[in-house]
N, C-alpha and C positions, 0 to 999 in steps of 0.2 A: 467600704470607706465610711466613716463617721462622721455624721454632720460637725456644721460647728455648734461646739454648746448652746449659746441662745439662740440658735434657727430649731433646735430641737429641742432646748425647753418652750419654743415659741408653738409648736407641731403639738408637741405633748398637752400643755396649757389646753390647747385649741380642742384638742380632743375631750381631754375630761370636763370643761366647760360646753361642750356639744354634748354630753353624758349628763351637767348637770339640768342641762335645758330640754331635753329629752322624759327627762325625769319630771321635771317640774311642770310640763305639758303633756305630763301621760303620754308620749308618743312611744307607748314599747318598740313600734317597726326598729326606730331609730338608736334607741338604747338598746337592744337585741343586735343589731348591727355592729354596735362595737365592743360586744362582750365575746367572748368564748363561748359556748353548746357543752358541756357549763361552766360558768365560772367558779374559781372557789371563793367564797365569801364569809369573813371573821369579822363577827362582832361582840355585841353586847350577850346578845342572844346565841353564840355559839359558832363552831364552824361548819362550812355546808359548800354543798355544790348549788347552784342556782341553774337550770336549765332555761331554755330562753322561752318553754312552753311556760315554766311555775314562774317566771319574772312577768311577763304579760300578763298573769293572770292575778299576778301580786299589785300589778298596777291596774288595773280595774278598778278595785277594791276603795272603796273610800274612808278606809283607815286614818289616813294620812294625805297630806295636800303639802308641797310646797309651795308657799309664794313668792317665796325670795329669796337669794343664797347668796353666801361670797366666799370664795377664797382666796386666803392670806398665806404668806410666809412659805411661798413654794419651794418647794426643793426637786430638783431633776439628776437623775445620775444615769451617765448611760453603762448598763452594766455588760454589754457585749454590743455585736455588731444589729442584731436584730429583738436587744432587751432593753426596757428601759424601765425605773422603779423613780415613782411620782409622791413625795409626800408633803400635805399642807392641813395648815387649819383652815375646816369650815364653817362659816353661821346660816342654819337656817332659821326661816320664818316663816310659819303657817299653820295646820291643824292636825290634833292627833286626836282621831276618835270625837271629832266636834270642838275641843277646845285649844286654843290658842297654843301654841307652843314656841318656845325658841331654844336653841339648839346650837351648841358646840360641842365640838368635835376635831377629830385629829383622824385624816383619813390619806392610807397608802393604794397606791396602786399598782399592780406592774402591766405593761404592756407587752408584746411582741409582736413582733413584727410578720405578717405571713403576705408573703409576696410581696404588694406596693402597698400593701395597708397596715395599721396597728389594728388592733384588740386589747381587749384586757382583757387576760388572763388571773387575774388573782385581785380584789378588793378587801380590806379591810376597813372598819370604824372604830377609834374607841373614844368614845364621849367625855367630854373634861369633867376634870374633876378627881377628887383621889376617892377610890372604894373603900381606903383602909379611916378614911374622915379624920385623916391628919392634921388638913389646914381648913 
């Protein structure tokens, strides 16, 4: 049976904002927890499987720091009974490699459902802006 739409864009929301705050306090336990053993992950930098041993040890790393994030303009669709595909804009704020950064972006996710819990099964990012320097 399928929820109602905003009880489960409310669920979904909840979750990738416990994914962003996870992240943003280094808590791999917690980010590892709602990913998939591995996820697949599309970005700037390619596509990949992420294990949840090479995520923890990616967040270690002091590459990168978030300090603050938002997300805008959410979109929810439930695409079966235990699939759900989440996409919004995000901004962060914090450092890359020591220096200052800020950060947009447009990021999908899909979820599934396994047993009483979600996961994410599939993450992408692609950063704004056009590659081909149109506008």
């Amino acid at each position: 049976m399928q929820q109602p739409k905003d009880a489960l864009k409310q669920q979904i929301l909840a979750l990738e904002t416990q994914f962003w705050d996870a992240v943003q306090s280094r808590d791999s336990q917690t980010a590892a927890s709602l990913s998939d053993d591995p996820c697949i992950v599309v970005g700037s930098h390619g596509v990949g499987e992420i294990s949840h041993e090479v995520f923890s040890q990616m967040m270690k790393q002091d590459k990168w720091t978030i300090a603050g994030y938002s997300l805008k303009d959410v979109h929810v669709r439930q695409i079966s009974e235990d699939v759900v595909a989440v996409a919004y804009t995000v901004e962060e704020d914090g450092k890359l490699e020591g220096r200052d950064m800020k950060l947009k972006a447009y990021d999908c996710s899909v979820w599934k459902k396994v047993g009483e819990r979600w996961i994410c099964v599939v993450h992408t990012e692609t950063p704004h802006g056009d590659p081909l320097a149109r506008h």
